[in-house]
C-alpha positions as CSV (number, residue, x, y, z in Angstrom):
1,X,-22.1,-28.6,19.7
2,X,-22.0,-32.4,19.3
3,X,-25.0,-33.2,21.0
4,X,-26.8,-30.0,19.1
5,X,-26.0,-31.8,15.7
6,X,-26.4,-35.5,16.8
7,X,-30.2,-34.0,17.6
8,X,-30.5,-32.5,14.6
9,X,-29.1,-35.9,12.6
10,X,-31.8,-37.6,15.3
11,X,-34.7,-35.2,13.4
12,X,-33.2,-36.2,9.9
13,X,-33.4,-39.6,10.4
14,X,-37.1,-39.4,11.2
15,X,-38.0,-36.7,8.5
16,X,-36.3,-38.8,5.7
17,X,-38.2,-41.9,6.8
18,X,-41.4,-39.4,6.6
19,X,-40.8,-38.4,3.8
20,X,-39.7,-42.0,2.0
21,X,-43.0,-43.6,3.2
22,X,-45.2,-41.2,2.7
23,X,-44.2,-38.3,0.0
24,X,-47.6,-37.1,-0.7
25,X,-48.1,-36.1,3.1
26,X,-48.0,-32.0,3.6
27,X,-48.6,-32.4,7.0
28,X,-44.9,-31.7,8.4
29,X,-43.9,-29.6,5.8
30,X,-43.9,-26.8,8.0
31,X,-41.9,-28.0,10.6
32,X,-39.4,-29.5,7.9
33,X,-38.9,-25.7,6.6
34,X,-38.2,-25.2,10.2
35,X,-35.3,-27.1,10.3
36,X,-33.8,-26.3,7.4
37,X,-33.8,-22.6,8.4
38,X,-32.4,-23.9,11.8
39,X,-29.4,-25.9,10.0
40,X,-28.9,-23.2,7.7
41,X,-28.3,-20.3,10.8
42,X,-26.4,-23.3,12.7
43,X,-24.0,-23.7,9.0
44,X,-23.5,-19.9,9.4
45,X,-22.5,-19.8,12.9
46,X,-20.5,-22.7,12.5
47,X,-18.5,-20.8,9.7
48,X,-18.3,-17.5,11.3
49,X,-16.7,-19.8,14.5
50,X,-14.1,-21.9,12.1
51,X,-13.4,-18.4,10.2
52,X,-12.8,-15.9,13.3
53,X,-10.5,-19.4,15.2
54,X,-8.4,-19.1,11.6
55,X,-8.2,-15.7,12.5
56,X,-6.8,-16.0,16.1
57,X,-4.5,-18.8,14.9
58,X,-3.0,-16.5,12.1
59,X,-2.5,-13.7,14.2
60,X,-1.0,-15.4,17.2
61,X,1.4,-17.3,14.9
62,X,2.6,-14.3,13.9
63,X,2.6,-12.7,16.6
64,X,4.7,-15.2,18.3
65,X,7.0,-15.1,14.4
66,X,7.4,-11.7,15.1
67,X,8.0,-11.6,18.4
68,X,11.2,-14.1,17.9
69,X,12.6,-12.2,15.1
70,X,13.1,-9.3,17.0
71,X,15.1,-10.6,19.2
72,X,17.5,-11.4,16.0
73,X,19.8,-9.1,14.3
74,X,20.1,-8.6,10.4
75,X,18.6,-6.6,7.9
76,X,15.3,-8.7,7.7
77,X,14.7,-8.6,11.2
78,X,12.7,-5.9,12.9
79,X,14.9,-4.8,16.2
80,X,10.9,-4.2,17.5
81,X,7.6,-6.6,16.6
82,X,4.1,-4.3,15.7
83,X,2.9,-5.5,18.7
84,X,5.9,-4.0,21.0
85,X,5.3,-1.0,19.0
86,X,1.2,-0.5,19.6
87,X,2.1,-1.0,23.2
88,X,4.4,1.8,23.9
89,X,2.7,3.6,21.4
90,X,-0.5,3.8,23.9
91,X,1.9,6.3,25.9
92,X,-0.3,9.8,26.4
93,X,1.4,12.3,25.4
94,X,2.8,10.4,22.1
95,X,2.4,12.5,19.0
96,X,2.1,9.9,16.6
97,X,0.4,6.9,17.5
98,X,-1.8,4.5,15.5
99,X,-2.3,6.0,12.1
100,X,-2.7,9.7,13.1
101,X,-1.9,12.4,10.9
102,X,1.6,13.4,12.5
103,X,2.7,9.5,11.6
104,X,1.2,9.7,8.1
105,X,3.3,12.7,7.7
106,X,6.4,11.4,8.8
107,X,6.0,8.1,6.5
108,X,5.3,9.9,3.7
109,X,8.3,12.2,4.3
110,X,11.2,9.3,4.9
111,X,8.9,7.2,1.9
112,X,10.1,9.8,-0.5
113,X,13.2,10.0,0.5
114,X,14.4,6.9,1.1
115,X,12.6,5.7,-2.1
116,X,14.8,7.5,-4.1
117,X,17.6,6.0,-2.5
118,X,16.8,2.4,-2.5
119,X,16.2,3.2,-6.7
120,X,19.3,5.2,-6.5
121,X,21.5,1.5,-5.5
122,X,19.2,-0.6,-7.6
123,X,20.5,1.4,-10.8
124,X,23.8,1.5,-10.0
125,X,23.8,-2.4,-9.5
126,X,22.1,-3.2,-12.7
127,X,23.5,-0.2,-14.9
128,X,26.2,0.7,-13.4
129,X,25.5,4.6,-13.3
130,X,24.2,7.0,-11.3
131,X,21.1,8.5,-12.8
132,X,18.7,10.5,-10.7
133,X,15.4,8.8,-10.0
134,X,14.4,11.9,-8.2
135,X,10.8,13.4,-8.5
136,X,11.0,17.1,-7.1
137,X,12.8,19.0,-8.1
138,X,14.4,20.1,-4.6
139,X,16.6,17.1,-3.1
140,X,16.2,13.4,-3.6
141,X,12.2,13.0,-3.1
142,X,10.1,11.4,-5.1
143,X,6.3,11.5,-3.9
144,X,5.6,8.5,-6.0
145,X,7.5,6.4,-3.1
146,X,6.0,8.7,-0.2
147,X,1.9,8.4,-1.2
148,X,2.6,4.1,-1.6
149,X,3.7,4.0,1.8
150,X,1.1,5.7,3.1
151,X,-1.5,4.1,1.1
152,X,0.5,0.5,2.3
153,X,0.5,1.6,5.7
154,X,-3.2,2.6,5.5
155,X,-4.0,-0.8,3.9
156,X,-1.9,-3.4,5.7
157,X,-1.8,-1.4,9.1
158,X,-5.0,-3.9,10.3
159,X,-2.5,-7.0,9.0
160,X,0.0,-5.5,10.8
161,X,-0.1,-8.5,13.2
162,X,-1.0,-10.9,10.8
163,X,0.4,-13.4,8.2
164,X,3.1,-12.5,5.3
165,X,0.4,-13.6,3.3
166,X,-2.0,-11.3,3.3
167,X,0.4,-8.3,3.6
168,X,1.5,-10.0,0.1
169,X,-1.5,-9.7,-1.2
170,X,-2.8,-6.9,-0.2
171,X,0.9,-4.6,-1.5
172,X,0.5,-6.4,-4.9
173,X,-3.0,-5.2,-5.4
174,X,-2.5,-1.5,-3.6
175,X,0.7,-1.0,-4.8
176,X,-0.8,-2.0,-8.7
177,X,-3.4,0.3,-8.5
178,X,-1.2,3.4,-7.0
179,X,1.2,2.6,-9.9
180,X,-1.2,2.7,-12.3
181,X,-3.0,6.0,-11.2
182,X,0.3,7.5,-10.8
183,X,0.9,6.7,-14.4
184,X,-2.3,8.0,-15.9
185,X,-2.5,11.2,-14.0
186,X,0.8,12.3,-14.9
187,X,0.4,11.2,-18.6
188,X,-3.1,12.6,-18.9
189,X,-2.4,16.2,-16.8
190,X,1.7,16.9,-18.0
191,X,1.8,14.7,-20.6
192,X,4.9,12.9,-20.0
193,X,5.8,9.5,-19.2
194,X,8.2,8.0,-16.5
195,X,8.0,4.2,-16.7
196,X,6.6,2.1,-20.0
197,X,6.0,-1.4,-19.1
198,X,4.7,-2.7,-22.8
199,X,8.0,-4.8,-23.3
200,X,7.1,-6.5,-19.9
201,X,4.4,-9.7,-20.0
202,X,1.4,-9.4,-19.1
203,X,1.3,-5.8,-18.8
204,X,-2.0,-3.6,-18.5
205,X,-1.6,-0.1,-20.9
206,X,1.9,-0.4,-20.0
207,X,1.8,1.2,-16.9
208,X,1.8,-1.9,-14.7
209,X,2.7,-5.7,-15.2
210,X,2.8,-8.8,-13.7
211,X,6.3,-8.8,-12.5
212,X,6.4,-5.5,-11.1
213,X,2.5,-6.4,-9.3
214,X,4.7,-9.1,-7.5
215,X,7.7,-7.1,-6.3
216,X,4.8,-5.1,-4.9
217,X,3.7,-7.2,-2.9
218,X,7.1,-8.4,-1.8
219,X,7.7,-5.0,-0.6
220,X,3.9,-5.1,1.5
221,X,5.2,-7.6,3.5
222,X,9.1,-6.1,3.6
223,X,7.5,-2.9,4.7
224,X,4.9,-3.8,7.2
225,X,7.2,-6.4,8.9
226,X,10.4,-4.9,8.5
227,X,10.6,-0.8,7.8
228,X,7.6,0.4,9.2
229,X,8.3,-1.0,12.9
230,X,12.1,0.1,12.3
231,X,10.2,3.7,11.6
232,X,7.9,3.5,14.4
233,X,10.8,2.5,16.9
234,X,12.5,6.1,15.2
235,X,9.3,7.9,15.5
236,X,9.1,6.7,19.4
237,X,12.6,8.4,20.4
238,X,11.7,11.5,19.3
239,X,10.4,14.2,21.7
240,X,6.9,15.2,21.4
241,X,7.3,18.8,20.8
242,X,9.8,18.3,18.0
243,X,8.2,16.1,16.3
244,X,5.2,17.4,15.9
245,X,7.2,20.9,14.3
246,X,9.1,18.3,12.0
247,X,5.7,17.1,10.8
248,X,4.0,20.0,9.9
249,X,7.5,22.0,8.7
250,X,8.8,19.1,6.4
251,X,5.0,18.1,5.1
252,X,5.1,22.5,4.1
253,X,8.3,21.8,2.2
254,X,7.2,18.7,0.3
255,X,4.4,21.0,-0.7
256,X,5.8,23.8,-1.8
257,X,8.2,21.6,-3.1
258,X,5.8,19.7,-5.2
259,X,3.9,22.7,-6.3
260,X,7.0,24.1,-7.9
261,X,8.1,21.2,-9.7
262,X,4.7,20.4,-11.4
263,X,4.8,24.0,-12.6
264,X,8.5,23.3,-13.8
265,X,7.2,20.3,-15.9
266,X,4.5,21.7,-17.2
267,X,6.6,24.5,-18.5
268,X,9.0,22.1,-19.7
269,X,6.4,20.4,-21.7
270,X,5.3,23.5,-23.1
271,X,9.0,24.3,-24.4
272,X,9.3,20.3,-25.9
273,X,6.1,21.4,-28.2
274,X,7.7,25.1,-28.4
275,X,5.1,27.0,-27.1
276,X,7.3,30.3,-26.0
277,X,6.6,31.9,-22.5
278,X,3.5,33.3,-22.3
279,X,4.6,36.2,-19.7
280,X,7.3,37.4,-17.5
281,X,6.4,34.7,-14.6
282,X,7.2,32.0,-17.3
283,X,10.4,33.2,-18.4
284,X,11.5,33.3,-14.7
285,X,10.5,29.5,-14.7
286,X,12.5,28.8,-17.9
287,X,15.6,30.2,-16.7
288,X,15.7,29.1,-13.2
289,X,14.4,25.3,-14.4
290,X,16.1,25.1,-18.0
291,X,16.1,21.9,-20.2
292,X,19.3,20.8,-19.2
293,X,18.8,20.9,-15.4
294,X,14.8,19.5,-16.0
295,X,16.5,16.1,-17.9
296,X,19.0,15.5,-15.5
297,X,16.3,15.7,-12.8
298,X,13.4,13.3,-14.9
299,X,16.3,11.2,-16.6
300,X,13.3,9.0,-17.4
301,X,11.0,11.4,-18.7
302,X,9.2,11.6,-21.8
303,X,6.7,13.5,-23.4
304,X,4.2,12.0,-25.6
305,X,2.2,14.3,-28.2
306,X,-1.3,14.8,-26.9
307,X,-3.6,13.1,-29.3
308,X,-2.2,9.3,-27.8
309,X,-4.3,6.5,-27.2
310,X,-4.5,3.9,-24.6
311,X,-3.8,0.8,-26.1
């Protein structure tokens, strides 16, 4: 590569006196065009070389990060690095390797569940009660938590075994735009309201906001570096057969679950605006999901009359 660009500083040299002496001479122009195409696809290559050695750098640094912090205990420590984790996951008969549909699943499953839980602490250490930060209306699930690790596993998986950085990066912008469609779906299809961000800086609509678009990406890189290998060790120890029925079985319930409790809000809407059952199935969904059990479910909820505006 040195003795390719000393040539090509060698050709310079003689086109720039060319040109210097004699600038009205259209003789070499054509083999001056040459060059610059050939410096031009050399600048390219050159990039594409310093770009993809960036690339091997980052990854075997953390790689090697990774590697050393699994041999450490603690919370923040992985007991298993990704790359541990793609190799035993090559196993044939595994039932969830990579990002197939059986792991998806599963994530989505414990992300709803453990979700709730995490909130669950968070609100007893900064209010001091116990609310419910639930979003079914069967067990502590919230589907919110279950389709962002999904959509952070599906995003970060290929950074998996790469810097904090871009895991950061890529969680604050994913996890900003679930957020965000989460918001406006539920306001625009139930018309209800479970987080308003318009007291928070540098908020967009109220439904996201700077500060919140940061712990999101804190969490991209606590969750593909820390929970999802902890997850993927759990996956690994269970037997193929039963894993694949606790897949399919607990993915039905979430389901059914969720199907139930977006008819249950909807109905409840319908009773904030007083609209009275409109037949018999109605008035079984009004007795078994009544006001009192609906609020301390959605403790956050609210309902906003239809004609509102985004800001």
């Amino acid at each position: 590569m040195e003795r390719r660009m000393q040539r090509h500083q060698e050709q310079l040299d003689q086109i720039y006196r060319h040109l210097a002496l004699d600038p009205e001479d259209t003789s070499a122009d054509a083999s001056i065009h040459e060059e610059i195409s050939c410096l031009r696809h050399t600048g390219r290559l050159l990039f594409e070389e310093h770009q993809e050695a960036l690339r091997m750098a980052d990854e075997l640094d953390a790689r090697l990060r990774d590697a050393r912090n699994s041999t450490r205990h603690g919370l923040l420590h992985a007991h298993m690095s990704n790359a541990t984790i793609d190799l035993r996951e090559q196993a044939p008969d595994y039932y969830a390797p990579g990002l197939g549909i059986n792991k998806l699943r599963m994530i989505c499953i414990l992300g709803s569940f453990l979700g709730v839980v995490i909130e669950l602490i968070w609100c007893v250490l900064k209010y001091g009660v116990l609310q419910s930060r639930s979003g079914l209306v069967w067990g502590p699930f919230n589907l919110l938590y279950g389709i962002g690790a999904v959509v952070l596993t599906v995003a970060l998986y290929k950074y998996r075994n790469r810097g904090a950085w871009l895991s950061f990066l890529g969680g604050m912008v994913v996890g900003s735009v679930v957020e965000y469609l989460c918001s406006w779906l539920q306001e625009s299809i139930l018309g209800s309201v479970s987080w308003d961000y318009s007291a928070m800086p540098f908020n967009l609509n109220g439904r996201i906001c700077l500060l919140y678009s940061i712990l999101w990406g804190i969490l991209g890189v606590l969750w593909i570096k820390n929970l999802y290998p902890r997850l993927a060790r759990l996956l690994l120890k269970i037997p193929n057969r039963l894993g694949r029925f606790l897949s399919i079985s607990l993915t039905v319930f979430l389901l059914v679950n969720a199907i139930v409790s977006g008819i249950a809000v909807f109905r409840w809407s319908q009773r904030v605006r007083g609209t009275a059952p409109p037949g018999p199935f109605w008035s079984l969904i009004d007795q078994r999901f009544p006001d009192e059990r609906m609020s301390r479910i959605y403790a956050n909820m609210e309902f906003h009359s239809p004609d509102r505006k985004e800001p």
